[in-house]
C-alpha positions as CSV (number, residue, x, y, z in Angstrom):
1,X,58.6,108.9,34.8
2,X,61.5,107.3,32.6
3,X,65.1,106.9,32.6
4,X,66.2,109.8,34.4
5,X,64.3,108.6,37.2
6,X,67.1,106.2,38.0
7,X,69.2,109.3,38.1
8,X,66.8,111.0,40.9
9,X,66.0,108.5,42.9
10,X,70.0,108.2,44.0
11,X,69.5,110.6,46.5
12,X,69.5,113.9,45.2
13,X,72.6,113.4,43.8
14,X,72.6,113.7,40.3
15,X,71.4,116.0,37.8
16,X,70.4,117.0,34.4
17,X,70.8,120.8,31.8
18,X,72.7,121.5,29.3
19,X,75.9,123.7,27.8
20,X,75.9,126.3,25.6
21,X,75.1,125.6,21.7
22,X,77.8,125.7,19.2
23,X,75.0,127.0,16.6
24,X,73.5,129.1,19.2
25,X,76.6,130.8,20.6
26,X,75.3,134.3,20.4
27,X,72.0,133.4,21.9
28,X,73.1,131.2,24.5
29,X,75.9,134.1,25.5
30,X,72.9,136.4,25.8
31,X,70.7,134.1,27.8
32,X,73.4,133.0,30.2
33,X,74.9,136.7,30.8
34,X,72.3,138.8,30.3
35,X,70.8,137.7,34.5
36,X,71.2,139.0,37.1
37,X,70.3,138.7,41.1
38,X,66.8,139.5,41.9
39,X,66.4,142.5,44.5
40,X,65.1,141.0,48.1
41,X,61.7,142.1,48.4
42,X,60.2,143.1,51.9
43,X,59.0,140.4,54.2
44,X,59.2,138.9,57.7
45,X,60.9,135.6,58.3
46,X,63.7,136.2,56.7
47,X,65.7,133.5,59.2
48,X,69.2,133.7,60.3
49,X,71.1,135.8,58.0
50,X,74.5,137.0,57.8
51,X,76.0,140.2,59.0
52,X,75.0,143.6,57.4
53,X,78.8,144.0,56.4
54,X,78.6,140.5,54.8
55,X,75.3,140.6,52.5
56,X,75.3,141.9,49.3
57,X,72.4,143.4,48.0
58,X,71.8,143.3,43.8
59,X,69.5,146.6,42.5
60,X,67.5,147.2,39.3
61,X,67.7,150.0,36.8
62,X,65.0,152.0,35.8
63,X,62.9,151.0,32.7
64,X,63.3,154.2,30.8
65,X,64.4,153.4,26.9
66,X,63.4,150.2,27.2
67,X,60.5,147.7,25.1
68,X,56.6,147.9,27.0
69,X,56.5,145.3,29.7
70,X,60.1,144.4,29.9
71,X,62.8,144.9,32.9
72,X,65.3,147.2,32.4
73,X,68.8,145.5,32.6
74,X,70.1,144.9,35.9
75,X,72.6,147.5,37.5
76,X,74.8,144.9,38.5
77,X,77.4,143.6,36.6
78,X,76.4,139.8,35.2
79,X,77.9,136.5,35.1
80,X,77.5,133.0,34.0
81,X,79.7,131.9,37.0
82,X,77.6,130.5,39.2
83,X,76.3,127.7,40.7
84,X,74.7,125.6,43.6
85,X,75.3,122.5,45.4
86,X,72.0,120.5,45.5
87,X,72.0,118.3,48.8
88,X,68.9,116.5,50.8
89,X,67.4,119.4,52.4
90,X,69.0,122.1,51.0
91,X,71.2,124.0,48.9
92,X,74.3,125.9,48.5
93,X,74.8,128.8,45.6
94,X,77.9,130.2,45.0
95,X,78.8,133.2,42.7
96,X,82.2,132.9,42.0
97,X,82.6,136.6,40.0
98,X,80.8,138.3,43.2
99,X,82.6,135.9,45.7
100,X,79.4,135.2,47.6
101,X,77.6,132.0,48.7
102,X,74.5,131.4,50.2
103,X,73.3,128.2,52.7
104,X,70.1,127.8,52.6
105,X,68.2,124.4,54.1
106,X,65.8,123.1,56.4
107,X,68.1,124.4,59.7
108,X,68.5,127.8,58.6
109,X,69.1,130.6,55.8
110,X,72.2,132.3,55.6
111,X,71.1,135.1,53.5
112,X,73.9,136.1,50.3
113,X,76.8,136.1,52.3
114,X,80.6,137.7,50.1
115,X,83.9,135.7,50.8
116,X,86.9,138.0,50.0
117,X,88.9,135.2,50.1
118,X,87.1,132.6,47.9
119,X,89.3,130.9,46.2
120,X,88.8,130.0,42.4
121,X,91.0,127.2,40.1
122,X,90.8,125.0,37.9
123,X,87.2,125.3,37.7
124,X,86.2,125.0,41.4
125,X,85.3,127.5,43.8
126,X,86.4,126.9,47.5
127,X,86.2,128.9,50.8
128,X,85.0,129.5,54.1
129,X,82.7,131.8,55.7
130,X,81.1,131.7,59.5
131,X,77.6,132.9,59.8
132,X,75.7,133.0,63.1
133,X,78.8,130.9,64.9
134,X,78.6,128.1,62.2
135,X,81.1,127.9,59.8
136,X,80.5,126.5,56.3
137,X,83.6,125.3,54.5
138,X,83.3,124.7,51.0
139,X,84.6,122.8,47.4
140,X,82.1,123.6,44.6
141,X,83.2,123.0,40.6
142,X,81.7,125.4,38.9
143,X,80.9,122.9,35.7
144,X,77.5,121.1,36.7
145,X,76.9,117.5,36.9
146,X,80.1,117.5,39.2
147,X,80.1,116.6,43.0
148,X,80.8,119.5,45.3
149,X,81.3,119.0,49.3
150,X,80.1,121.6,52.0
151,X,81.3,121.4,55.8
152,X,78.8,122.5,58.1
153,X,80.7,122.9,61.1
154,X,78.7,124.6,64.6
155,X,79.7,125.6,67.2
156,X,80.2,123.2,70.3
157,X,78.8,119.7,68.0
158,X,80.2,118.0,65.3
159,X,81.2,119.0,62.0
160,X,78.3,118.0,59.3
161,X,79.8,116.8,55.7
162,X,77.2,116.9,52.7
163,X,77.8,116.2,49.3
164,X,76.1,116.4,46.1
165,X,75.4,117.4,42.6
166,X,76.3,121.1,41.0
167,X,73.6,122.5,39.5
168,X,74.0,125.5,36.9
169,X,72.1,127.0,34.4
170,X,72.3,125.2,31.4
171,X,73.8,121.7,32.9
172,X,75.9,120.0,30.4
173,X,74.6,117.7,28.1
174,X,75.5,113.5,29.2
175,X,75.9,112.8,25.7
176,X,77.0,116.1,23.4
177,X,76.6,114.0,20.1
178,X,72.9,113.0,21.2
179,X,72.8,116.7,22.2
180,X,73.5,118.0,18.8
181,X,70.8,116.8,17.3
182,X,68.8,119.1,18.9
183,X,70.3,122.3,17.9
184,X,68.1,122.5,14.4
185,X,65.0,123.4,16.4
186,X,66.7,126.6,17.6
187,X,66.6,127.8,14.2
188,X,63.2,127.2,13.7
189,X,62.0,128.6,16.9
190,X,64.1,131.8,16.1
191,X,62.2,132.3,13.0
192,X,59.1,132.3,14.7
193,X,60.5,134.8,17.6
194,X,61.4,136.8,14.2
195,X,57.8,136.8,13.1
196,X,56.8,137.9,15.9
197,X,56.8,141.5,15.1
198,X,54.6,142.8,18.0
199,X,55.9,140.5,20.4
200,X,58.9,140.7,22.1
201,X,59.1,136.8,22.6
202,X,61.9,134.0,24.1
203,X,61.6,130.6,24.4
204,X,64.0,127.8,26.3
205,X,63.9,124.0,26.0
206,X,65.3,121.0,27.9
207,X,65.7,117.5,27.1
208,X,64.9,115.5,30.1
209,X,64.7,112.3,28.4
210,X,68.0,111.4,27.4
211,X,67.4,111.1,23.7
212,X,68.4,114.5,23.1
213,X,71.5,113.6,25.7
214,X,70.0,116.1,28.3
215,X,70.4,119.3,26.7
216,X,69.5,122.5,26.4
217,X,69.0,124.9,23.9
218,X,67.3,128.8,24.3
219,X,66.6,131.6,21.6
220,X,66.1,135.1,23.4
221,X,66.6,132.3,27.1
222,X,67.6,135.9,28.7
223,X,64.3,137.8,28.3
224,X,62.7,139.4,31.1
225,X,59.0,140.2,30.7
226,X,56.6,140.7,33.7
227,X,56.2,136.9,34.9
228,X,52.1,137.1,35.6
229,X,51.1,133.9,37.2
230,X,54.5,131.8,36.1
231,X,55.5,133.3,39.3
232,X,53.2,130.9,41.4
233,X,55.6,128.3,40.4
234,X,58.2,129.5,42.9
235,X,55.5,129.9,45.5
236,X,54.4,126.3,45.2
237,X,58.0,125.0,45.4
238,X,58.5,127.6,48.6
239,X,55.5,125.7,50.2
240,X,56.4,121.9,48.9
241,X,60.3,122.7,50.1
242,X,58.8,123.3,54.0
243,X,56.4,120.3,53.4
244,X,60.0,118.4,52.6
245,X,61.2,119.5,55.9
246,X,58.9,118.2,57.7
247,X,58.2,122.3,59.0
248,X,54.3,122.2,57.5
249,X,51.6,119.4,56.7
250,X,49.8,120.1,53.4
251,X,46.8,118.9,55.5
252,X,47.6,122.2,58.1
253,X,44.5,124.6,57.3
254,X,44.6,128.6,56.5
255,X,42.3,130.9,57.5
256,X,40.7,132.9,54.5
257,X,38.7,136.0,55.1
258,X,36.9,138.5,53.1
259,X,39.8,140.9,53.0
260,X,42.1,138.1,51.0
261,X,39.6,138.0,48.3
262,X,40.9,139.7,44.7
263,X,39.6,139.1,41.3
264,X,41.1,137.6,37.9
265,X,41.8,134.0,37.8
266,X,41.1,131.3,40.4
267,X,38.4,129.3,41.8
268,X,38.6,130.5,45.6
269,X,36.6,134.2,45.2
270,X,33.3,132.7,44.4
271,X,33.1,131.2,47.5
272,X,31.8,132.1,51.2
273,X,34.4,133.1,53.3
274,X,35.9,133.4,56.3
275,X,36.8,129.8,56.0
276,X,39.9,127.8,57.0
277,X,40.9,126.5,53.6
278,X,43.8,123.4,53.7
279,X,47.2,124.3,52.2
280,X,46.8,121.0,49.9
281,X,43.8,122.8,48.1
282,X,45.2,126.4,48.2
283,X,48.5,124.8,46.1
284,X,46.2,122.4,44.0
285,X,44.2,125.5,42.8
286,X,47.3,127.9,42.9
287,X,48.0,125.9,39.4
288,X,44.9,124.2,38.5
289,X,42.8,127.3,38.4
290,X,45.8,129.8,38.6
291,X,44.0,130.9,41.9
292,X,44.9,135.0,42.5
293,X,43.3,134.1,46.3
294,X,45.5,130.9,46.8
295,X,48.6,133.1,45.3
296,X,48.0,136.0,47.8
297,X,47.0,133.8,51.5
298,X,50.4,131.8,50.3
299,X,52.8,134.6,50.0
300,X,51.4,136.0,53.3
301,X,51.3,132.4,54.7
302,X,55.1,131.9,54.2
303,X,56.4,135.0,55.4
304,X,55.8,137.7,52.1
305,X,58.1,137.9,49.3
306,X,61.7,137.8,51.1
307,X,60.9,133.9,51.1
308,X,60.1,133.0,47.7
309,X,63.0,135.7,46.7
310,X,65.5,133.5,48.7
311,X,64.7,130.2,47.3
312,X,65.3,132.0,43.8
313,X,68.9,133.8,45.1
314,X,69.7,130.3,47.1
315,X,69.7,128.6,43.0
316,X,71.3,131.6,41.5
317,X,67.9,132.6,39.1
318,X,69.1,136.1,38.8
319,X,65.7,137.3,36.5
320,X,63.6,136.6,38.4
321,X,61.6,138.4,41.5
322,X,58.3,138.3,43.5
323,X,57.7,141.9,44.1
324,X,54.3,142.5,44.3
325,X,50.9,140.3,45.5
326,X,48.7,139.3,42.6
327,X,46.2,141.7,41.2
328,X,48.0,144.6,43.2
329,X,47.6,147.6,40.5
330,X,48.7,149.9,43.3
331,X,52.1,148.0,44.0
332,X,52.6,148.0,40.0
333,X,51.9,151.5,39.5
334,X,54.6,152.2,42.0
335,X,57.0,150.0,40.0
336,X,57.1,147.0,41.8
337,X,56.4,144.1,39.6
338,X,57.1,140.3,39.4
339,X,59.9,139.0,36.5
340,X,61.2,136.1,34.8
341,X,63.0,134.6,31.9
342,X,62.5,131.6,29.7
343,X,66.3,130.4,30.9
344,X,65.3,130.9,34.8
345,X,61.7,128.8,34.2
346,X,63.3,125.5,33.0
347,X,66.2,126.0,35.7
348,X,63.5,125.8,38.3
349,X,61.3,123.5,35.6
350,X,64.7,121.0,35.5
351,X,65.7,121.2,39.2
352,X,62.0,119.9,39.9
353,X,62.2,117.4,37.2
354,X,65.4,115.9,38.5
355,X,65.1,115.9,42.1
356,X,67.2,118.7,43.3
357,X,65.1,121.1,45.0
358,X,62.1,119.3,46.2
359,X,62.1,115.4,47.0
360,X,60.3,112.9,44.4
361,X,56.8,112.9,46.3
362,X,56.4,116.6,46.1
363,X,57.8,116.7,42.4
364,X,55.0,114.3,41.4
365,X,52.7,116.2,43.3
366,X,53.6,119.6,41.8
367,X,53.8,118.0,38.1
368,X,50.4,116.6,38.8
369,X,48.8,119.9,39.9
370,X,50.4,121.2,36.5
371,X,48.8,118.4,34.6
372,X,45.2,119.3,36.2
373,X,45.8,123.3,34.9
374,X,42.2,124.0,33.3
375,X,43.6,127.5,31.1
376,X,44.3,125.2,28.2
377,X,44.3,128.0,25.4
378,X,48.2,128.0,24.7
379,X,50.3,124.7,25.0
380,X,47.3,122.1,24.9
381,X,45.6,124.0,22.5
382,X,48.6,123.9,19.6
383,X,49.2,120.2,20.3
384,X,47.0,117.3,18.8
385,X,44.4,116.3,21.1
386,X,45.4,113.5,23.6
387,X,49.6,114.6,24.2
388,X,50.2,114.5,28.0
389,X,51.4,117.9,29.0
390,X,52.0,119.7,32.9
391,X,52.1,123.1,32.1
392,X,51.6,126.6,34.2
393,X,50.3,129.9,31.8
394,X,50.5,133.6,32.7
395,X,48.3,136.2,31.1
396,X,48.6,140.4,31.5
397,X,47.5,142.8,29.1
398,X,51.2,142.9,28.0
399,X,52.6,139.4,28.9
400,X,51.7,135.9,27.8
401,X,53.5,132.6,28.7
402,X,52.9,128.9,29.0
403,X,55.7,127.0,30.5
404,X,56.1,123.2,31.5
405,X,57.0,120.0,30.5
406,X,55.8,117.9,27.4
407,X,55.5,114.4,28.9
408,X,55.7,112.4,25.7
409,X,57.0,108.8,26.5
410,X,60.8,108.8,26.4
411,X,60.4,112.1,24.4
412,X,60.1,114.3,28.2
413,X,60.9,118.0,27.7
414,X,60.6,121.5,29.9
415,X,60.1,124.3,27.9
416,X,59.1,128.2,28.7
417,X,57.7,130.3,26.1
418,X,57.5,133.8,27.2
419,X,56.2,136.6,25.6
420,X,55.7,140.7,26.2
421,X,53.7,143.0,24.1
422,X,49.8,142.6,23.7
423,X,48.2,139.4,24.8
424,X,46.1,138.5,21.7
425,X,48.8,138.4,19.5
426,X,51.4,137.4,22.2
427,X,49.3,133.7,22.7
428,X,49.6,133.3,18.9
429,X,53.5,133.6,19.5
430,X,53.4,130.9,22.2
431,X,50.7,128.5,20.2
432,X,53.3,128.8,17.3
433,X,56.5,127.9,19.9
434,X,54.4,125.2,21.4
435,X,53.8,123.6,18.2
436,X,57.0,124.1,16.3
437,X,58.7,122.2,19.4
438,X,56.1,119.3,19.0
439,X,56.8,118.9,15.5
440,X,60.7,118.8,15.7
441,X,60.4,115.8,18.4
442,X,57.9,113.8,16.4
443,X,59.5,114.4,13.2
444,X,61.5,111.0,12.6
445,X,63.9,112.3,11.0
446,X,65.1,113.8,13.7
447,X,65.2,110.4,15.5
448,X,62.4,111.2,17.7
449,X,59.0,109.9,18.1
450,X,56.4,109.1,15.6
451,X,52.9,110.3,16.3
């Protein structure tokens, strides 16, 4: 892919995001504090957790007073302290306000586990907790792009010492000055958030290229509307993290019967079932067709929500949640419904890109199912004909997103536009985003790329 994939290819050990905006304080402030941990959702396999004394358990308000189709503000307290160690195989999050951390890898889960005596200075969180007889000893800076260490040490065999890259949400920029330049198009795209009068609307954007020096910017990054189908995102990387550990074969086959079939999107329900459908094709058509079928045998394939609701905890995404199966009107009537933000899409978007949640081989094979997405009426559509994009959409009668990356040689970007509010009006909002970005990077004024 470019430059940065120097930076992956080192093993997992070094990053990309961005810092706050100097122009953009008040936005960034509000996209960075305004998360919070998503509620575990019900599900077996949860795998070796900690304690009941030692987990900690985040809730949700109630949505009363609040706009049509978004979350209500967490109950828990936020913070912008927080982040994960990204290592082959795994991760480690810490939240050093809530002084809890989380292991989670290809041995084993801890679940959110609080450290009392976490220590925090000069930047860097340190502790140790024992979970299950192992004890994990830890040294994580709490400014990304740094290299934190973790101690895995079991019982009765030798201590384990991994290192890697900190990951938070935004990553500071590589080169600030190079990062400035693109603070402008926060302006612009906050004038077309203003516009949008019916549509509650955020939008956040990464440089992954470099010629922006990695960074970030957001306007309304914070946002929480219902996530529709940008929540099969996190059940693809779920599935392509197990593939990396060598715990499933793409090529292992599922068996679909009548009762897994649901309307809406997808590919999967015109077809004669029961039939034992491969997990390559139920991810290919989880984001090529946004398959509802494919979404549903998944979730129930990897264990049901607690799952994808740890890989989100385990890299601190605090909007967002996978509560409820896809086309499950009873489950939303009863409240439980799926979330996101623009900031917490190009966190996972970004962690992808670079390397530190799934290896290369399953990122290319993720952005390549996102290339092949056939609901082109948002991004694609407000582009000139002919600009490579990988993107994922979500559509509900109040909710309507495209997220993904613009893969414009040496001009590579993530973005998530996210809307609430009625759908017609709520694509315009995203077509507008989608373009105004386009036109900033091309522009050569701004030192980017001609068309």
């Amino acid at each position: 892919m470019r430059k940065s994939d120097k930076r992956r290819s080192s093993s997992l050990l070094l990053g990309s995001v961005r810092v706050p905006l100097k122009g953009l304080a008040a936005a960034v402030a509000l996209a960075v504090v305004a998360t919070t941990g998503p509620a575990t959702a019900d599900g077996p396999d949860h795998g070796p957790v900690a304690e009941p004394a030692q987990q900690t358990q985040p809730g949700y308000g109630d949505s009363e007073g609040h706009e049509p189709g978004l979350d209500p503000t967490p109950e828990r307290a936020p913070t912008s302290e927080v982040s994960w160690l990204s290592f082959p195989g795994g991760v480690f999050a810490v939240d050093s306000l809530g002084h809890t951390v989380r292991y989670r890898a290809c041995d084993g889960d801890t679940g959110r586990v609080a450290d009392p005596n976490m220590r925090v200075s000069a930047g860097v969180a340190s502790g140790a907790v024992v979970v299950g007889g192992v004890a994990y000893r830890y040294r994580v800076p709490l400014v990304g792009r740094s290299e934190g260490t973790l101690e895995v040490i079991p019982r009765h065999r030798p201590p384990v010492e991994l290192t890697g890259v900190v990951v938070t949400s935004p990553q500071p920029p590589t080169d600030p000055v190079a990062g400035a330049r693109l603070f402008p198009l926060s302006g612009q795209l906050a004038r077309v958030v203003a516009d949008a009068s019916l549509n509650p609307a955020g939008a956040t954007v990464r440089d992954l290229s470099g010629r922006y020096g990695d960074q970030q910017i957001a306007v309304n990054g914070s946002l929480r509307p219902k996530a529709a189908s940008v929540i099969k995102l996190w059940i693809l990387v779920e599935l392509l993290r197990r593939v990396d550990c060598g715990q499933v074969s793409l090529d292992d086959g599922v068996l679909v019967t009548p009762e897994d079939i649901v309307g809406g999107t997808g590919q999967l329900q015109f077809e004669t079932f029961p039939q034992v459908v491969t997990l390559h094709r139920l991810a290919q058509y989880l984001i090529k067709y946004s398959d509802n079928v494919a979404a549903n045998v998944l979730i129930t394939y990897l264990g049901g929500f607690a799952p994808v609701n740890a890989l989100i905890d385990s890299m601190n995404q605090r909007s967002t949640i996978l509560a409820r199966r896809m086309l499950d009107s009873a489950a939303a009537q009863r409240g439980e419904e799926n979330y996101t933000s623009p900031d917490d899409v190009v966190s996972l978007l970004g962690a992808v890109w670079d390397g530190e949640i799934l290896t290369p081989a399953s990122r290319d094979l993720m952005i390549g199912f996102m290339r092949e997405q056939t609901l082109n009426t948002k991004i694609p559509a407000a582009l000139p004909q002919g600009v490579p994009v990988a993107h994922k959409t979500g559509d509900l009668p109040d909710a309507s997103h495209d997220v993904g990356y613009y893969l414009i040689p040496g001009t590579e970007i993530a973005v998530a536009f996210l809307t609430a509010g009625p759908m017609a009006t709520g694509d315009e909002t995203v077509r507008r985003m989608a373009r105004t970005v386009y036109d900033f990077l091309v522009t050569p004024a701004d030192g980017a790329v001609e068309e």
